[in-house]
C-alpha positions as CSV (number, residue, x, y, z in Angstrom):
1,X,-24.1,16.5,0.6
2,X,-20.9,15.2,-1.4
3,X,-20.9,15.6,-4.9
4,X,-19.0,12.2,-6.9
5,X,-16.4,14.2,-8.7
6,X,-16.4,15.0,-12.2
7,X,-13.7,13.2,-15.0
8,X,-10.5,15.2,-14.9
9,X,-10.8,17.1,-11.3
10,X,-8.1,16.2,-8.7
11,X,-8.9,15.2,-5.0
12,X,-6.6,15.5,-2.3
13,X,-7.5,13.6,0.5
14,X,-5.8,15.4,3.2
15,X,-6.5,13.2,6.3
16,X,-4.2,10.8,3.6
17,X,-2.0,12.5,2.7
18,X,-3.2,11.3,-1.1
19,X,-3.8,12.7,-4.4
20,X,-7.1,11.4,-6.6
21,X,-7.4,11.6,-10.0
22,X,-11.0,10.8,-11.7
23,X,-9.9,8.3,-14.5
24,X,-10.2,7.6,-18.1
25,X,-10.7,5.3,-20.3
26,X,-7.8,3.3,-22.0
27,X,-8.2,5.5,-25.3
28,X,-7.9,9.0,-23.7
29,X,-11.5,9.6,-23.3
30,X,-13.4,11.1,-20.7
31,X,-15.6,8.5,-20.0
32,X,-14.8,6.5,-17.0
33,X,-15.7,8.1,-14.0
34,X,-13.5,5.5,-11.4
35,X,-10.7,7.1,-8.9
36,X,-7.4,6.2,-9.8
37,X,-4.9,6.5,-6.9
38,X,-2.4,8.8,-8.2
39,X,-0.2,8.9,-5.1
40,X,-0.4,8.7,-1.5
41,X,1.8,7.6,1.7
42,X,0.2,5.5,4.8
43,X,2.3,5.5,7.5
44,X,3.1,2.1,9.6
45,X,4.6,2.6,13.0
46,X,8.1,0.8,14.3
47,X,7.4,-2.1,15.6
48,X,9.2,-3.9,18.0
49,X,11.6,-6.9,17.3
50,X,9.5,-10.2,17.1
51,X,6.3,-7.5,17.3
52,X,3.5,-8.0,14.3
53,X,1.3,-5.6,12.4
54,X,-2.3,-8.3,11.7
55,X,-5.1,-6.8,9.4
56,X,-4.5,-2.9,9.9
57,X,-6.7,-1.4,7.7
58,X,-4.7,1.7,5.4
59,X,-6.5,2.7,2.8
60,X,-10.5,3.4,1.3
61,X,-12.1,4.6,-1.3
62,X,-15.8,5.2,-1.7
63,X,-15.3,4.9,-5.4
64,X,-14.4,2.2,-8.2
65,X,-10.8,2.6,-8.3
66,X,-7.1,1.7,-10.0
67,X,-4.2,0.9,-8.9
68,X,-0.9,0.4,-10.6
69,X,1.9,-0.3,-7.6
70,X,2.8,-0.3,-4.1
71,X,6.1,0.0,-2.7
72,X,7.7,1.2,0.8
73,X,9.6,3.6,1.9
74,X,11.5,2.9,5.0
75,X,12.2,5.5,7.8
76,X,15.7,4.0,9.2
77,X,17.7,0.8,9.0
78,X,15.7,-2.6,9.5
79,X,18.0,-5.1,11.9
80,X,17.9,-8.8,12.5
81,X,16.3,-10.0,9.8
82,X,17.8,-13.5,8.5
83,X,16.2,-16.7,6.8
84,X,15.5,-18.1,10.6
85,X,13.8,-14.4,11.4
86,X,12.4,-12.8,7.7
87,X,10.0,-9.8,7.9
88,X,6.5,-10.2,5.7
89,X,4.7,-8.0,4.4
90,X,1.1,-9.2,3.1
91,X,-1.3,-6.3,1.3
92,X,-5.0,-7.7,1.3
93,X,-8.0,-5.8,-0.1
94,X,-11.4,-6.2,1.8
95,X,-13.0,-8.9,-0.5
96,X,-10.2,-11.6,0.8
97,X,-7.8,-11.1,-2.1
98,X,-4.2,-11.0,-1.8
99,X,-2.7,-8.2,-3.7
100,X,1.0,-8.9,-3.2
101,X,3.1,-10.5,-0.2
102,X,6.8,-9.7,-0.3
103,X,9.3,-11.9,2.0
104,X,12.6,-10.1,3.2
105,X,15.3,-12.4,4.5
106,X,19.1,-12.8,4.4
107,X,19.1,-12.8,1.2
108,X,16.7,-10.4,0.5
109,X,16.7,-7.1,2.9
110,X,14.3,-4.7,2.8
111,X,15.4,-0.7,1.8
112,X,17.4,1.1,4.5
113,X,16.0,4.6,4.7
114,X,15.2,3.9,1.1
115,X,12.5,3.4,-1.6
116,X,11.6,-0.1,-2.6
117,X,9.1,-1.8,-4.8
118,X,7.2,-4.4,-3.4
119,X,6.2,-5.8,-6.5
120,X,3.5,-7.2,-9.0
121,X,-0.1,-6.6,-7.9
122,X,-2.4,-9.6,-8.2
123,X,-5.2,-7.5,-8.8
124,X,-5.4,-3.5,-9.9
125,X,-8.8,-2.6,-10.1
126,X,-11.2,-2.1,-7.1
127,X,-14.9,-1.4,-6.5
128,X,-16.3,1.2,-4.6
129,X,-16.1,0.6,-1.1
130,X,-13.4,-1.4,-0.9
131,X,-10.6,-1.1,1.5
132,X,-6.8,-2.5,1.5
133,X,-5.0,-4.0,5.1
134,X,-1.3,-4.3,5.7
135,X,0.0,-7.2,7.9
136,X,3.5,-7.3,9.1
137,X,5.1,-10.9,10.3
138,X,8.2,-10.5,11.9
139,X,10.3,-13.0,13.2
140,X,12.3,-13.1,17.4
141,X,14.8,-10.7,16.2
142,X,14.0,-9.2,12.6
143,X,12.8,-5.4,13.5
144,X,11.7,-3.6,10.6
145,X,11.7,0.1,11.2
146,X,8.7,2.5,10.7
147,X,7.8,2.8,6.9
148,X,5.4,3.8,4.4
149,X,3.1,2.1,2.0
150,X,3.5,4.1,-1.0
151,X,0.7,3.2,-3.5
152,X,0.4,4.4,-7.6
């Protein structure tokens, strides 16, 4: 049988490629026993031009848990994208909340083989059990490359 982890002790969740940290409390004390997400990488696959990601589940936690940000980190050099064919990128968590949508267009492109904050979360703290989804809504021609959700 598991064992919920002590305050201080570090997780790694290999088949995530993650590190957990047991939180704290605001004032430095030991007493909070959530997860925080510390660090981790969830890969999405290239898709194909005009292709879409709906609903795909990335990441759980059987513990309360924190967040601070998400950002991705893009394998090659998205193509296509335009105001008439923009790229979306929704994160969701399992209750129906939308933690952040970020729209790339002409204007704004997303990373080429590069890091990129997705920006502000709408929410940060999570309770046990529940899970966050990605969707990807790409328009004819925009063709985002393969990337990684990279979550803090």
């Amino acid at each position: 049988m598991a064992t919920r982890p002590s305050v201080g002790d570090t997780l790694w969740g290999a088949a995530m490629n993650t590190w957990l940290d047991v939180g704290h409390e605001a004032d430095g004390t030991n007493k909070n026993t959530n997860v925080g997400v510390r660090g981790g990488t969830f890969e999405i696959p290239n898709l194909a031009a005009g292709s879409d990601l709906t609903t795909h589940t990335f990441y759980a936690s059987f513990y309360a848990w924190t967040m601070t940000r998400i950002g991705i980190l893009t394998h090659n050099a998205p193509t296509g994208i335009d105001n008439s064919n923009t790229v979306v990128i929704t994160i969701a968590n399992s209750t129906g909340g939308t933690l952040l949508t970020k729209t790339y267009n002409l204007a704004t492109q997303p990373p080429s083989s590069a890091f990129a904050d997705l920006g502000t979360l709408a929410v940060t703290a999570f309770a046990a059990s529940t899970y966050l989804t990605v969707t990807v809504t790409q328009g004819t021609t925009a063709d985002m490359p393969a990337f990684a959700i990279v979550l803090e």
